[in-house]
C-alpha positions as CSV (number, residue, x, y, z in Angstrom):
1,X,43.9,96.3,93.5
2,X,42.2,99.1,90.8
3,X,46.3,100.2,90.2
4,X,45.3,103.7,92.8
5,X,48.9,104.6,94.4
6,X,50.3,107.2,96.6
7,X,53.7,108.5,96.3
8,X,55.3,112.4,97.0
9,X,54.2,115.2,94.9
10,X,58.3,115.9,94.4
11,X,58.6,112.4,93.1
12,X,56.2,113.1,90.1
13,X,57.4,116.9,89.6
14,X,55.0,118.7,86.9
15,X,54.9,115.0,84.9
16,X,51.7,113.6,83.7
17,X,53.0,109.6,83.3
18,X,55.9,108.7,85.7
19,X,57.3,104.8,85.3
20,X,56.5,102.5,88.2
21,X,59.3,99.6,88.6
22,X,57.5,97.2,90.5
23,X,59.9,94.9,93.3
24,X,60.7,92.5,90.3
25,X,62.0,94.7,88.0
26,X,58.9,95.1,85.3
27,X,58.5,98.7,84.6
28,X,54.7,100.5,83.8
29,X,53.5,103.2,82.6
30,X,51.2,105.4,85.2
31,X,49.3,108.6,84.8
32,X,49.4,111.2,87.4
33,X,46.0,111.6,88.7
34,X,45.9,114.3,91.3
35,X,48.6,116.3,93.5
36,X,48.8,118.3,96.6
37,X,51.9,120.3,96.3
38,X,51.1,122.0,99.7
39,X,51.4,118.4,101.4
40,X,54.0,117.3,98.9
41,X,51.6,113.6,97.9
42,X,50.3,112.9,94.5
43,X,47.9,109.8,94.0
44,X,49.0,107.8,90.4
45,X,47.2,105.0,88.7
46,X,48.9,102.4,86.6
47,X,48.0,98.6,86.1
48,X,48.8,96.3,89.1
49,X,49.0,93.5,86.8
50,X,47.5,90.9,89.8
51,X,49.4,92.4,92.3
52,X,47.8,92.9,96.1
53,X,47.6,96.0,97.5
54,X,49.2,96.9,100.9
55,X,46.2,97.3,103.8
56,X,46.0,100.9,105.0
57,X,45.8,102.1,108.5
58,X,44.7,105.5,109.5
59,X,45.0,107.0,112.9
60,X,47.0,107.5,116.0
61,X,50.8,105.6,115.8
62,X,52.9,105.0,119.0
63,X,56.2,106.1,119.8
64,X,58.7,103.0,120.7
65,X,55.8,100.6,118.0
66,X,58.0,98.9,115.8
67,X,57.9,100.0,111.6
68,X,59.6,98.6,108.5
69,X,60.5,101.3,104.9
70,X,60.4,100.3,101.8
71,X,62.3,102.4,99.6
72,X,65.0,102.9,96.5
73,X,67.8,104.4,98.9
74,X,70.2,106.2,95.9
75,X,68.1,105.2,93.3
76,X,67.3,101.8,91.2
77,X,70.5,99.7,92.4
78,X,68.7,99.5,96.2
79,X,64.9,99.2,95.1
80,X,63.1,97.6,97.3
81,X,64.7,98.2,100.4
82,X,63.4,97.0,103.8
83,X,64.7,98.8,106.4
84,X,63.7,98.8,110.2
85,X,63.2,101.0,113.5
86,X,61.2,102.4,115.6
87,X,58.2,105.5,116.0
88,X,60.2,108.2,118.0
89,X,57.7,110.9,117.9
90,X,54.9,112.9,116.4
91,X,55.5,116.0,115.1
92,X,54.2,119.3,114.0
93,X,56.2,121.2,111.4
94,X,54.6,124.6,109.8
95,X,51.1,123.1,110.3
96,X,51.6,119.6,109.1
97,X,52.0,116.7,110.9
98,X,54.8,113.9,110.5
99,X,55.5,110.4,111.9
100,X,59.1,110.9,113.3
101,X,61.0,107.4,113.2
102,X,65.3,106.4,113.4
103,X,64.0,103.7,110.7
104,X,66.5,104.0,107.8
105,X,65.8,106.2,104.6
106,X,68.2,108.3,102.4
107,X,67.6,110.2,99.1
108,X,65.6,107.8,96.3
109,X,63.1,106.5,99.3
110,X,60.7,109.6,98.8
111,X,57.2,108.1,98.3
112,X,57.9,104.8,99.9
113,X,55.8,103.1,102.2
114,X,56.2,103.0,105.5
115,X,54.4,100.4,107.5
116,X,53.9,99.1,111.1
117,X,54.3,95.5,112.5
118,X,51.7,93.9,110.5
119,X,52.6,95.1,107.7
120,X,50.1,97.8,106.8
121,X,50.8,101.2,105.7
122,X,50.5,103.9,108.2
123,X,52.8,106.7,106.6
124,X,55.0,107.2,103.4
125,X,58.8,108.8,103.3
126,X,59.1,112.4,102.5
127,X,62.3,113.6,104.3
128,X,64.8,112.9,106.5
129,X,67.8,115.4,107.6
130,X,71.5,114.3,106.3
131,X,73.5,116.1,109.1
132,X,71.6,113.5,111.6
133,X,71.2,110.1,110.8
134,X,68.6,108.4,112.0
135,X,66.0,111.4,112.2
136,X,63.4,111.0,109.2
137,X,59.9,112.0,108.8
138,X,56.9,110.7,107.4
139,X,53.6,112.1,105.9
140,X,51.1,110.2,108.1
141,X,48.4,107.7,105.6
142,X,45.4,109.7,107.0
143,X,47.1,113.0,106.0
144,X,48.1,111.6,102.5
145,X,44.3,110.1,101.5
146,X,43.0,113.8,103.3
147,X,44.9,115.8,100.8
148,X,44.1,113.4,98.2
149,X,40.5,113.5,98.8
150,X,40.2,109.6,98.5
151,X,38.2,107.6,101.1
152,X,39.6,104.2,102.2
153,X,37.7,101.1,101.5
């Protein structure tokens, strides 16, 4: 509720302000406040103008557990998103872990949240691979607020 948000590193580029367009279409102005390239996460602060923030939960996730996207799949047109599926795995890729999941996501959902069954966030998008729908990965919440050196409270 301070306006702190998490998003990919590639989302924000070398940019110091990106725009944030919340779910009903008002636009603001946020400043880039730290990035981790080498984990490809950048933490942003704008104002939430009232807005809630989504719970956050570290830790273990289980394959076959149910989890929900939100995302701008091809850009602005589909923001807000909500897409479904399930864990499939948890992987290790050059030293970095990812959530592994058949939920949904396609170019413009980079930075989105991913969330579990109750709705908090456990992960956000960072990649999927075109040639095989239905295999996308996920930086893990714990890895994101690690790189970002933030503390959950």
């Amino acid at each position: 509720n301070d306006g702190y948000m998490v998003t990919n590193a590639h989302v924000v580029g070398d940019e110091k302000q990106v725009r944030v367009r919340w779910s009903d279409g008002i636009e603001t102005v946020a400043e880039v406040v730290r990035v981790a390239k080498d984990r490809d996460v950048a933490l942003i602060k704008t104002n939430p103008r009232d807005r809630d923030p989504l719970p956050i939960k570290r830790g273990a996730v289980t394959p076959g557990a149910r989890v929900y996207a939100i995302g701008s799949p091809l850009g602005k047109d589909y923001q807000g998103t909500l897409s479904s599926g399930i864990i499939s795995a948890t992987r290790v890729m050059e030293g970095m872990r990812y959530i592994q999941s058949d939920v949904s996501v396609t170019h413009g959902s980079s930075g989105g949240a991913l969330l579990d069954e109750n709705g908090a966030m456990i992960g956000i998008t960072v990649s999927g691979i075109d040639r095989a729908p239905g295999l996308n990965f996920f930086i893990p919440i714990g890895d994101v607020m690690d790189f970002l050196a933030l503390e959950q409270q």
